[in-house]
Each structure stands twice: as structure tokens, then as C-alpha cells.
Phi, psi and omega in degrees: 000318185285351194276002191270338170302303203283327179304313191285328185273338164284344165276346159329283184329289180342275222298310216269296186290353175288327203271009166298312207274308205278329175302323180290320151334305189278316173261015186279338216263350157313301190304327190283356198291330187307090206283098197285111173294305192327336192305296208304302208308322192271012182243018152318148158070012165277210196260150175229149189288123156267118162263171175220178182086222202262159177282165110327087210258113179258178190209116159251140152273056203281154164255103196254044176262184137359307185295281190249022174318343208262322178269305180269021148280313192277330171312322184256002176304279165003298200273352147291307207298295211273002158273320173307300179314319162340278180316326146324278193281012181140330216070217190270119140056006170120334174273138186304154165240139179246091189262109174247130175301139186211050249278168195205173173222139194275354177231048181222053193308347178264358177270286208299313187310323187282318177275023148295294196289342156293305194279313172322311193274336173267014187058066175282186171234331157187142197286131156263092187258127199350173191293330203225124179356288165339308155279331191288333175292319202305279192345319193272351167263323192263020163250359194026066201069355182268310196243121188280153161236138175244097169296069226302311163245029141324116181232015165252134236278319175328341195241346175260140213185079175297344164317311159228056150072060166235147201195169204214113202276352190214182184290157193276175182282298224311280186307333186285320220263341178293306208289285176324315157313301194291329151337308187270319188260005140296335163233045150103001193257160183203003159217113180265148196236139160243170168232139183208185210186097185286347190272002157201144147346279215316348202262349167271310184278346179283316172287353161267350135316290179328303171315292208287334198282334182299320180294293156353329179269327190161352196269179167246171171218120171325286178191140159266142163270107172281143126235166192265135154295115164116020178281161182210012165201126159256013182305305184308302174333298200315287206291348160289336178297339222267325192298284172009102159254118358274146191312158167278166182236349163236152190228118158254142183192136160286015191283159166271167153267146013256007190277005171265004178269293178321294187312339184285298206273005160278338173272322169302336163262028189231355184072023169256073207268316199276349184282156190265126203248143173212143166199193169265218201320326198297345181282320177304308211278356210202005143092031189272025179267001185258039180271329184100227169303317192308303189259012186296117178140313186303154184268114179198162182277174142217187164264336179199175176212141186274084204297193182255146181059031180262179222237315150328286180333290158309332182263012164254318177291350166260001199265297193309301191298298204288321179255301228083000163279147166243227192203136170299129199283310155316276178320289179321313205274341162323311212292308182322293169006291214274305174329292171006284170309300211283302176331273182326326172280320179326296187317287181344310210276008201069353177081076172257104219271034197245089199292004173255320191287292158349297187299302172315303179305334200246002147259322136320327193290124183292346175168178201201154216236140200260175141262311172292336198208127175316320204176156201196103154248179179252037184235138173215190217264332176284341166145193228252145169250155149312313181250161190287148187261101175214171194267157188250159131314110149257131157223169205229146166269131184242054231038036176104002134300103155337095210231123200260133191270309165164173209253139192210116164294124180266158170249177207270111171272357193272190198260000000 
């Protein structure tokens, strides 16, 4: 009896460390799930892991033209880096990540279209696609719902659409031209003027953010102005501003450089020296800290900025040791983002080498963790959106210096 006792308590014992050895398991392999970016980004240029088996196949599509060269060239630069580093530390939980380039041209569309029709065909699991609607839609009929696309540096709301895993990795024109708004009548401004522009959304919808959120506070709006992109005199635009009683003291407009450089100094030679010049991204994106005197001052939304000892910050500084180079900052780190992203859904998905399995995770995730901005969702209290719910970057051009002003969550103005 006792050896039949003592048999039964070694089989106890048993019973008891397997299911210890399996607890211990179950959470060392919880803990690798964890897709830690802070980790990835600081074990750059350290000793690195191989991972194997079949990859993890991301597909970009930049647009290295003219249009959107200013975004998917440092983007996709971005979108290498951060697999590498991926890769470095192991992959995904042990899986490889595979970023294949496929370049598209926004003013060749049948070029861009074939090379979609390319990525497809290389089984990719989800696409990363150019900055601007005019190409992002066409693309989404030739992924048809099957394959998410995440459009990286894209801020138009028209593209984001979780129904069929199409998303937007940063803030909408909507939240930007909001942010600004509140921004300008938060710090003292309190009768605005726009410049707007029919000739893309974005040159509309941000000023009319801008407007309603300024107004909603308290503020007034003056007046709106058409111009044409690519205008090279703004004088009727001045002088209607200069006709104004009592003069405005903020002017927001969505225009590029170098032609908001004309409208500054044009306003600047007209004496209108004390108004506050704001607009969004487009201003980062397009270089106004090289306006000189003309544009010293200005005002813009961004997506990120590398304040110090911030998680940008560390990823522009392994990206600069490892390439010798250094990387635009704002734009480029979208490319990251979106690896990012598609990576944390990989997990989500169970590591589900699958673009519907993928897609689904990445409309489930309660959030999600960035390079440019600590965390991010799609998620709202009415149900999952396409673009991400994240705080915008006010920053000022400062004697040609890039300068962070603060980080600001806006609130939602829509009906």
C-alpha cells in the first residue's frame, strides 16, 4: 500500500512540474508576443538574431515622383530601417519581416497600377500606399478588400475605410485643420482670414477645419480667398486682407513652398507684418523653415517631432549611426509607423500569415504603439474608423529652425 501511495504521489509531483514547465512557457512565450518597439529601436547597430521561416511580405508602393517624393522617399527609406531592426531582434515573435519596394508614379497611373498588380502577385499581406487619394483609390479596386492597405502618409479621410482594411496610420486634414484652429484662438488670436483652394480636398478641408474649430471657440472668420496651386502673385488675396476693418490677426492656408512664401511677402510688403501665418503638414513637408525672413514665424500641424529622450528621437538617431545619414523626420518615421503597425497586427492575428487575418487585427486592436507618437487607435466610442486617433504636433519655424511648440488632442467638431 505505501509503494502504491508513493507511486501515486510521484505521479502527483509529475503532474504538478509539467503543468508548472508548461505555465512557465505559456508565459515566457506570452512575454515574446509583446512587440516591444523601444527594445527593437535600441538594440540598433547591436549583435543581431536570425529569424526563419516564411516572412511576414509587406509591399510598398511610394510614389517617387514629384507629387509624393517629399513623403515616400524618407518613408520608405523608414520602412526598411524598422524591418531591419525587426529583424535584428528576432522578428516578430521569430517571424522575418519582408518589405518589398515596388515604386508607382502619381502622374503615371498605369505604371502605378501594374506595379500593385505586382505586389499582389508577389503575395504580399498588406500593402503601404502613397500619400494622395488620386492614386490611393485606384489602388484599393486592385486590392479589393482582400489585402489591407495602410496609406502612410495620407491625411485623407476619403481613404480611410475599415470595411475593406483600408486605414490611415496618422491624423485626418479634419483633426489637423481643428488642432490649428484651436491653437490660434488659444493663444490670443481672435479674427482669421483663410486662403483655400479647390484644385485638391486637402487645400479645402484643412481650412475649413481651421475655420469651424476657431470659430466654435470664440473666434471670428473674416474671410475666405481662392488661389490656384502653383499661383505666383497673391496681391487681389493681399489686398483684400489689407481692406479688412479691423485688420485679422491670423491667416491659415494650406498652400506649399515656395508659392506661401510669395503670399507671406506679399503680405509683408503690403505692412501686414504682425499677422500670424498657420497652415498643416504641408508646410513640414515642403520645407517653409527655407522661406528665410519671409516665412520665419509660421506656425504648422505635424505628425511627430523629435522632442528629447522621446521614442522618435531614438529612431532618427539609429537610423543617422546605421546609415550615415540622416532621415526626415516627421514624414520618414510614417514609413515606420505603418511596419510598426502591420507588425503589432501580425501578433494580434495570432501570427497569421493571412491579409484578412491581418486586416481583422488591425480593426480589433484597442491600440497600438508608434514611432512618431507613443500610442494609437481606431477605435471610438461610435465603433472602429480607418484613421487613427492620435494627438497632432504644433510646431513653428524659428529662424529656419524647426521648433516644438506642444502636442495637442483636439476635439471632435463633427455633427
Amino acid at each position: 500500500m505505501f509503494k502504491s501511495f508513493h507511486n501515486r504521489a510521484k505521479f502527483a509531483v509529475v503532474v504538478v512540474l509539467l503543468f508548472v514547465l508548461s505555465l512557465s512557457v505559456s508565459m515566457v512565450g506570452a512575454q515574446e508576443t509583446v512587440f516591444d518597439i523601444d527594445a527593437i529601436i535600441a538594440n540598433a547597430g547591436g549583435e543581431c538574431l536570425t529569424p526563419s521561416g516564411d516572412p511576414l511580405i509587406i509591399g510598398y508602393l511610394p510614389d517617387f515622383s514629384e507629387v509624393g517624393a517629399f513623403a515616400d522617399v524618407p518613408g520608405s527609406q523608414a520602412a526598411e530601417f524598422m524591418a531591419e531592426l525587426i529583424n535584428c531582434a528576432g522578428g516578430v515573435d521569430g517571424t522575418p519581416v519582408q518589405v518589398i519596394i515596388q515604386p508607382g508614379d502619381a502622374l503615371d497611373l498605369e505604371l502605378t497600377l501594374r506595379a500593385a498588380q505586382d505586389l499582389v502577385d508577389a503575395g504580399v499581406h498588406v500593402v503601404l500606399g502613397p500619400p494622395f487619394s488620386d492614386v490611393g483609390l485606384p489602388l484599393l479596386n486592385v486590392l479589393g478588400g482582400q489585402i489591407p492597405a495602410l496609406h502612410v502618409a495620407s491625411t485623407e479621410i476619403v481613404l480611410a475605410d475599415p470595411s475593406i482594411y483600408s486605414f490611415i496610420p496618422s491624423f485626418i486634414d479634419e483633426v489637423q485643420g481643428n488642432a490649428a484652429g484651436e491653437w490660434a484662438y488659444d493663444n490670443g488670436f481672435r479674427r482669421a482670414v483663410t486662403l483655400s483652394s479647390t484644385d485638391n480636398p486637402y487645400f479645402n478641408v484643412t481650412t475649413a477645419a481651421f475655420a469651424e474649430a476657431f470659430v466654435a471657440m470664440g473666434g471670428e472668420h473674416a474671410g475666405d480667398y481662392s488661389f490656384s496651386v502653383g499661383d505666383d502673385d497673391y496681391s487681389s488675396q493681399v489686398n483684400e486682407i489689407l481692406s479688412l476693418d479691423p485688420a485679422p490677426d491670423v491667416v491659415y492656408t494650406a498652400n506649399i513652398m515656395p508659392f506661401v512664401e510669395i503670399f507671406a511677402g506679399q503680405l509683408r510688403a503690403a505692412g501686414l507684418t504682425e499677422i500670424q501665418l498657420v497652415g498643416p503638414d504641408a508646410f513640414d513637408a515642403t520645407r517653409i523653415i527655407d522661406g528665410g525672413e519671409t516665412t520665419d514665424g509660421a506656425v504648422y500641424t505635424t505628425h511627430a517631432f523629435p522632442t528629447e529622450g522621446s521614442r522618435l528621437e531614438a529612431f532618427l538617431t539609429a537610423f543617422e549611426a546605421v546609415k550615415g545619414e540622416p532621415l526626415t523626420p516627421a514624414f520618414g518615421a510614417l514609413g515606420a509607423d505603418a511596419v510598426a503597425l502591420v507588425a503589432q497586427a501580425y501578433l494580434a492575428s495570432g501570427k497569421q500569415l493571412d491579409p484578412i487575418a491581418i486586416g481583422d487585427a488591425i480593426t480589433a486592436m484597442e491600440s497600438f504603439n508608434l514611432v512618431t507618437i507613443d500610442s494609437a487607435t481606431y477605435q471610438t466610442a461610435d465603433g472602429v474608423v480607418g484613421y487613427s486617433i492620435r494627438n497632432v504636433i504644433i510646431a513653428q519655424n524659428v529662424d529656419g529652425v524647426p521648433t516644438f511648440l506642444e502636442e495637442r488632442s483636439p476635439a471632435d467638431y463633427s455633427e
